[in-house]
N, C-alpha and C positions, 0 to 999 in steps of 0.2 A: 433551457439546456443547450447543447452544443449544435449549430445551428449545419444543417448536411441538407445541400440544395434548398434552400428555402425554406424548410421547413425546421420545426425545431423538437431536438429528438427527447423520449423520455430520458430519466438514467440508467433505465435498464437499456435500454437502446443502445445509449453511448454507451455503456459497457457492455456490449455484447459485441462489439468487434475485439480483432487475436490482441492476444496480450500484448506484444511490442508496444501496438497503436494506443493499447490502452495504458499504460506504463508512460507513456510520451505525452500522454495527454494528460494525464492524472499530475503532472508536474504544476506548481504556480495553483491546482484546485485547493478550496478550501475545506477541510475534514473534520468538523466536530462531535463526540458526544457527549449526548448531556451539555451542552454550552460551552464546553471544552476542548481548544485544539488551536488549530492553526493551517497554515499554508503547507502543503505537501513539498518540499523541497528533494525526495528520493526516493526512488522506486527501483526496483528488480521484475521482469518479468518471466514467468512458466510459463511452459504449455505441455501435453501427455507425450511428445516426442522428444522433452528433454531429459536426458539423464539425469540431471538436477534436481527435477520438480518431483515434488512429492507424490503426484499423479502417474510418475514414468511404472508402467506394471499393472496399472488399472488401480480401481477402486477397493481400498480397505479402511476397516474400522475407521482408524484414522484423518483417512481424507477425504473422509465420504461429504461434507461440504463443496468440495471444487467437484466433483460430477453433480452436484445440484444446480437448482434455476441462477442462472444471472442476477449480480446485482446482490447477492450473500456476502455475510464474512464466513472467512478461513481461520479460526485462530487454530493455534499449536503452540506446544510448548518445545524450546530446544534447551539441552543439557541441565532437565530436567527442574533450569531454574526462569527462564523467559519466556513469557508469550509473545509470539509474534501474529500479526492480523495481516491477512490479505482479503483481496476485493476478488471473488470469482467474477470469471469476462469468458467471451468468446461463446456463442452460440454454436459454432462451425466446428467447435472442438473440447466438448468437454474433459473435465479436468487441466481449464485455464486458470490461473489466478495471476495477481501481481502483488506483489509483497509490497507496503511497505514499511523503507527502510528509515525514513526521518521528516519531521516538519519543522515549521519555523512557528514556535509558539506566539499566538495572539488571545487566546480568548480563555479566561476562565486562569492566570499566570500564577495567582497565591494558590489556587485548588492542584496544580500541577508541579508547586514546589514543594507542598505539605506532602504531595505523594511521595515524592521524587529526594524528598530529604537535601534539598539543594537550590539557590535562589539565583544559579547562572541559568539563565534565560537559553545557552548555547548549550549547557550539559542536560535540560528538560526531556527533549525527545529526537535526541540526535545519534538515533540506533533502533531498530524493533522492538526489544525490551524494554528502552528507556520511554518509547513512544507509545509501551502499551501500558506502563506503570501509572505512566504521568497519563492517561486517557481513562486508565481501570476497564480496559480492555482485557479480558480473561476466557476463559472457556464457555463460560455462560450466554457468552455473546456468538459464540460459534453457530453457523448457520443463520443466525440474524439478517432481516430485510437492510438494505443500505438505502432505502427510500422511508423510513419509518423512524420513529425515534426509537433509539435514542440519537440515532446516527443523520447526521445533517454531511453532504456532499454537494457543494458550488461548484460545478467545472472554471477553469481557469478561463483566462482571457486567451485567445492563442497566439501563439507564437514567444514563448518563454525560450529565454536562448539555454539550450540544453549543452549540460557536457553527457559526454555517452561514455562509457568501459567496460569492461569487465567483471563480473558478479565477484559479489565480497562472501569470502564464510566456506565456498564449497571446492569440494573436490573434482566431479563429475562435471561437464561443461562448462569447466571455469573460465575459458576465452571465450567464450562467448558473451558476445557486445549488451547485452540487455539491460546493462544497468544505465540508470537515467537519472541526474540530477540538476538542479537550477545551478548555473555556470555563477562562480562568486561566492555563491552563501554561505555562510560562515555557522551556517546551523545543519550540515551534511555529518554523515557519521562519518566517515572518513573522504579525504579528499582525492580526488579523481587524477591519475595521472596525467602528466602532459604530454 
């Protein structure tokens, strides 16, 4: 795992720092389940003091996953037709997660095109929905261990050259900087201003 002073942390560890950190670091990691995924190339991060997150207001029905242990998924469905998966983070702040928003498919490419109805490698999982379609990421998986199968997480190498901007999608803390993608890639759901 990610190595902090000498030592080397679990992945509950390394996701138990605030979301930003974890969102920055989650870039260039690698995400599979079930044998299937890729390289995280886009992230968004929450936390309970943002108007944004689904946690601002406390804990209900629905997001009762981000007040749980570190190292969970978040799924939710938005506009009542995509699931989106986030990683809960932050030990110091419950109801942290970080969304994410796209990877760069490598593993498992015919099983995510037969989902996905589509054999561009860039249209797989390059958005929430497209990335929980092509993974068969659904509610079922809500509250699941990220250290247990089906779910496989490699942190990156560090120092991935990051673009940063602005959250995609929302209304409430939309300038705010938390969005985080691999500068270049051509597998982001949409492209980061300049």
């Amino acid at each position: 795992m990610a190595g902090d002073a000498g030592r080397r942390l679990s992945l509950n560890d390394w996701l138990g720092r605030d979301a930003v950190t974890v969102a920055r670091a989650l870039i260039g990691a690698r995400l599979l389940v079930n044998g299937v995924g890729g390289t995280i190339v886009e992230t968004e991060a929450y936390d309970p003091a943002d108007p944004a997150s689904h946690s601002f207001g406390g804990p209900r029905p629905r997001n009762t996953a981000m007040f749980g242990p570190v190292g969970r998924a978040y799924v939710y469905r938005i506009y009542g037709a995509h699931w989106c998966f986030n990683i809960v983070c932050d030990r110091t702040k419950p109801g942290s997660a970080v969304l994410i928003r796209a990877l760069q498919p490598t593993d498992g490419l015919d099983m995510m095109a037969e989902r996905r109805g589509t054999n561009d490698p860039r249209n797989l999982c390059s958005g929430p929905g497209k990335l929980c379609q092509a993974l068969a990421i659904d509610k079922a998986l809500d509250h699941a261990p990220l250290d247990a199968p089906p779910f496989r997480i490699d942190p990156a190498a560090p120092g991935p050259d990051l673009a940063v901007g602005p959250r995609i999608g929302i209304t409430k803390g939309a300038d705010t900087p938390w969005r985080f993608g691999l500068r270049g890639s051509r597998f982001l759901s949409r492209p980061f201003r300049a």
